[in-house]
N, C-alpha and C positions, 0 to 999 in steps of 0.2 A: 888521633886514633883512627885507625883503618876500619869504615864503616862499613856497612849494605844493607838493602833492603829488600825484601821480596811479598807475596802470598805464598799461601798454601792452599791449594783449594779442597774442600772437608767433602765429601758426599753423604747426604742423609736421602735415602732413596731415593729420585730420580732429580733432586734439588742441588747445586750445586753452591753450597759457601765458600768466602774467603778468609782468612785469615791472615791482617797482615802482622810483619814482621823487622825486627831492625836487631841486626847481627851486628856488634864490638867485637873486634879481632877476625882472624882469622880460623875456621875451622876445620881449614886443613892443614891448622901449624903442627900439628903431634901433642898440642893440649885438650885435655879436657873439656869440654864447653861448660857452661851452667845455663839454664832456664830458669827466666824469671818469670814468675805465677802473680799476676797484679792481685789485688782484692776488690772492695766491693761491698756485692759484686754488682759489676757495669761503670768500674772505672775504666781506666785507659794505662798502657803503660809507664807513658810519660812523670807520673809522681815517683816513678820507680829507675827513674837514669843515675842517681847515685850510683848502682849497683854494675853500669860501666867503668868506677872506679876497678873494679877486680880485675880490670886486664892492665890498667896501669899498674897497677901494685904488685900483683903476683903473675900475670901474663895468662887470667884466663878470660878464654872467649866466652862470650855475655850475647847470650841472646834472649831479647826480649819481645813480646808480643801483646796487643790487644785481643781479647778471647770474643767472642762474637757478640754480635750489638753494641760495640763499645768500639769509638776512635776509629780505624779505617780499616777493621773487619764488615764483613755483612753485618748490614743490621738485621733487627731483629721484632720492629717495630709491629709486623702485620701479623707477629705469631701469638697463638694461643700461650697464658701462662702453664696451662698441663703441657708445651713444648718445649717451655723454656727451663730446664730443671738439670742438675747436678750431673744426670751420666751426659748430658750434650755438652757441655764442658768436658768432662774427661776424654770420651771421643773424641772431642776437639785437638785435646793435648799431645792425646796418641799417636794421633794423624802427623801432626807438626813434628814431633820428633822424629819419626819415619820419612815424613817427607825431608830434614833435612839432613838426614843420613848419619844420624847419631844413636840412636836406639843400643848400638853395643858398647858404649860409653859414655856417659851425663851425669849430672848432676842439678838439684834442682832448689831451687830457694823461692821458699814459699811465702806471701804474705796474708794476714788478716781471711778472709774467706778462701784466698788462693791454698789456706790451710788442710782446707775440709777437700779443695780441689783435687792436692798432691797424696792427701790417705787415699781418698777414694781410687784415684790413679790406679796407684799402688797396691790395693787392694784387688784389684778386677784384673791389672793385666800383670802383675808380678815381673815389671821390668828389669829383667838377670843384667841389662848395663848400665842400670842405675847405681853410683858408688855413692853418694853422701848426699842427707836432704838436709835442709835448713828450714824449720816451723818458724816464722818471723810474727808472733802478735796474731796467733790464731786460737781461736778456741777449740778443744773436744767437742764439744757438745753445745747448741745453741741454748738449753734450757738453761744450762751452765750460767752460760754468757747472760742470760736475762738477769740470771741471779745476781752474779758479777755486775752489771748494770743497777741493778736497783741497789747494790751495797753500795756501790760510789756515790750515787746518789743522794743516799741518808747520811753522807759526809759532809754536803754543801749546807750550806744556813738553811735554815725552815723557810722562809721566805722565797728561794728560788727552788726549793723543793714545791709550795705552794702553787707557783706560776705552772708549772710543769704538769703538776696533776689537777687541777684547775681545766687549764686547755684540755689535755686528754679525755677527761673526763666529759666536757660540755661538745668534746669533737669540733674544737678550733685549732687545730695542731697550726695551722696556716697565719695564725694570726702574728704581728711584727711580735708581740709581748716573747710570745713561746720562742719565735725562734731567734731570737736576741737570747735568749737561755740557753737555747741549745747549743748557739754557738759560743756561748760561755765555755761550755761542758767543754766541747770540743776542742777548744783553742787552751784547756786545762788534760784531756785527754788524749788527743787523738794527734795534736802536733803543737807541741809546745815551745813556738818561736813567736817573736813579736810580731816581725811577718812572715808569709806564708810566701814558700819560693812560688817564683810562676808556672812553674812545671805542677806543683799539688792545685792550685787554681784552676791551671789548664784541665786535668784529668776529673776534678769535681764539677768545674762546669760543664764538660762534657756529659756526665752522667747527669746532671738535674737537667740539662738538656733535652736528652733520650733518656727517662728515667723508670725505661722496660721492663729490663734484665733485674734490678735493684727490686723494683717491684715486684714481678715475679716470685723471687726468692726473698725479699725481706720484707717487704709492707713499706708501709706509711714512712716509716726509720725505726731505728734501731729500737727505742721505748715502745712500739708498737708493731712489733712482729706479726704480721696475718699470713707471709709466705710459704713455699712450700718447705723453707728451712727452719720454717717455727720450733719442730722440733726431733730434727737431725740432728747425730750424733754418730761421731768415726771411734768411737773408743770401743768397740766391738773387734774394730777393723786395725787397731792397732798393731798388734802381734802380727800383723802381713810386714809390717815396716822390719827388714833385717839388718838394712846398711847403716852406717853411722850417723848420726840424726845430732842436728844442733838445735835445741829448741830457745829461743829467747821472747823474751817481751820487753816492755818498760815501767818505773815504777810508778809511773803514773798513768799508766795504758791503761786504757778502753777494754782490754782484756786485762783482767786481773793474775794474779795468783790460781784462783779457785779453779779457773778454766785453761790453764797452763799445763797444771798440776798434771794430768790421769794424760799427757803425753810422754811426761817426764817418768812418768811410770809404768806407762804403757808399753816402750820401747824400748826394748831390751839394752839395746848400745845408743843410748841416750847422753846428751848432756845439758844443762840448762841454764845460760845466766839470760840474768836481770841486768838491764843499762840502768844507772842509778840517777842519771839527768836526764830520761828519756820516758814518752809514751808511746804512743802508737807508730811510730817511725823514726826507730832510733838512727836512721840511715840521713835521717836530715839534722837529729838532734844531736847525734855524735857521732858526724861521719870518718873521724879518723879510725876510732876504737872500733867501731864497729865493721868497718872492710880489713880492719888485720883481725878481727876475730871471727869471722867469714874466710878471709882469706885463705888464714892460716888453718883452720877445718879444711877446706874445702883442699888444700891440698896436703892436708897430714902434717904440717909442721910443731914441732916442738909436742907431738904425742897426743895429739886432743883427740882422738877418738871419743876415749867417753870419761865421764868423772871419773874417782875415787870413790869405793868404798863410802869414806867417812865424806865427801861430799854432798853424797846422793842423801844420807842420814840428816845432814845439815840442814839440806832444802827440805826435806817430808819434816822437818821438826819445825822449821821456823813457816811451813805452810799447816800444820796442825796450830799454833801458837795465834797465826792470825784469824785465821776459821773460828778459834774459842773467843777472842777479842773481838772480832765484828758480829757471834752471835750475841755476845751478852752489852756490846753497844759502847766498847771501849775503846776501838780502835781509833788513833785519835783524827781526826778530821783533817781535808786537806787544805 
């Protein structure tokens, strides 16, 4: 595949950042590019090279990026956390698509935090060359998501619920016990293979490396939210989203249902599946299914714009069905 790499350099009054960059394919072939939006946040793009498969498969160009303080953008080390907050990202993004001369035509696919990245986008500059977004494993709202977090949770045995709220509680989050748990969770959540490719390695050690940006906006991790996205919420900002939107998660994702839902409905020309062997990155856990149903969004094939009618009915009913099940403590355990 035909690579390149460059910066972008951002200006935030007389400071100048970089933003680097790694372009698949060609952008002056007369396709479409896509932008891929990492998560987080203060990973790296590198977990997300899957997502160079879409120029094999359907011939679009994939451009990917590290957002600041993460991988080989400026860091972001010396800055105040009141600096480091959610419009410096989207400024960031703006800049990038401008600088690489796409702005009257893109497409963007969003993941995990990169979610709340591309509403907010979207919302503040109303990109008229933006044609289709991709929600990969994001939530609406982080309150949402906490909720979301503590139901998976009450699904594990009482004993590794115990450890969990034990440490938190006595503020030993650091201790080997806790985070032998948490990477339980996560190796059930977050990436469900027996091992983990070296590319999500790479992008994780990076961010517990430099673990700024992450801080900043999420705290301690995710069961311990004190950042400034404690409690942000795009579901306001929804109804700015006009172009065809593909929302997906996994059924064992880190984001759930609960916090999927109010995009899937927020969005007018919406559509929403679930990978049914897949959590938080179905792009490792079912890379084939998931770049032809990418793919094929991404450039209009076989009519996917947006559900059906009776689709859309389907999912609000079997997401009202699990909402009654895990209020009243039924939902059966993973």
């Amino acid at each position: 595949m035909a690579t390149s790499t460059g910066t972008a350099p951002y200006l935030i009054g007389s400071e100048t950042f970089h933003t680097s960059y790694k372009v698949v394919g060609n952008l002056k072939g007369g396709k479409r590019p896509v932008v891929i939006i990492h998560g987080g946040p203060g990973l790296t793009f590198a977990y997300m090279i899957p997502h160079a498969n879409l120029f094999k498969t359907h011939g679009i160009p994939v451009i990917l990026y590290d957002q600041l303080g993460g991988g080989l953008s400026s860091s972001l080390k010396d800055k105040h956390p009141e600096f480091i907050k959610p419009a410096l990202f989207v400024a960031e993004l703006d800049s990038l698509v401008k600088h690489l001369g796409i702005d009257h035509d893109f497409d963007i696919i969003a993941q995990s935090w990169g979610v709340t990245l591309a509403v907010e986008y979207v919302a503040k500059h109303r990109p008229l060359g933006l044609k289709h977004l991709v929600l990969t494993d994001g939530s609406a709202s982080y309150p949402l998501w906490r909720e979301g977090l503590a139901n998976l949770r009450k699904q594990w045995p009482q004993d590794f619920q115990d450890i969990l709220n034990r440490h938190e509680k006595d503020g030993t989050i650091d201790a080997p016990e806790y985070q032998q748990a948490t990477m339980k969770f996560y190796q059930k959540h977050i990436l469900n293979l027996k091992e983990w490719p070296p590319e999500t390695l790479e992008s994780m050690g990076q961010m517990h490396k430099d673990p700024t940006v992450y801080n900043a906006l999420i705290g301690a991790n995710e069961f311990n939210m004190t950042g400034s996205l404690k409690d942000w919420s795009v579901i306001p900002l929804l109804g700015s989203v006009k172009c065809p939107t593909l929302v997906i998660n996994g059924v064992d994702d880190e984001v759930p249902d609960i916090c999927v839902e109010p995009l899937f409905h927020g969005i007018k020309n919406a559509r929403w599946v679930t990978f049914g062997a897949s959590s938080h990155m179905p792009f490792w856990e079912e890379p084939e299914k998931y770049t032809r149903i990418v793919g094929d969004f991404l450039t209009d094939a076989g009519g996917i714009r947006a559900q059906s009618l009776i689709a859309r009915i389907f999912q609000l009913f079997k997401f009202i069905v699990k909402t009654i099940l895990l209020r009243f403590g039924l939902y059966p355990p993973t």
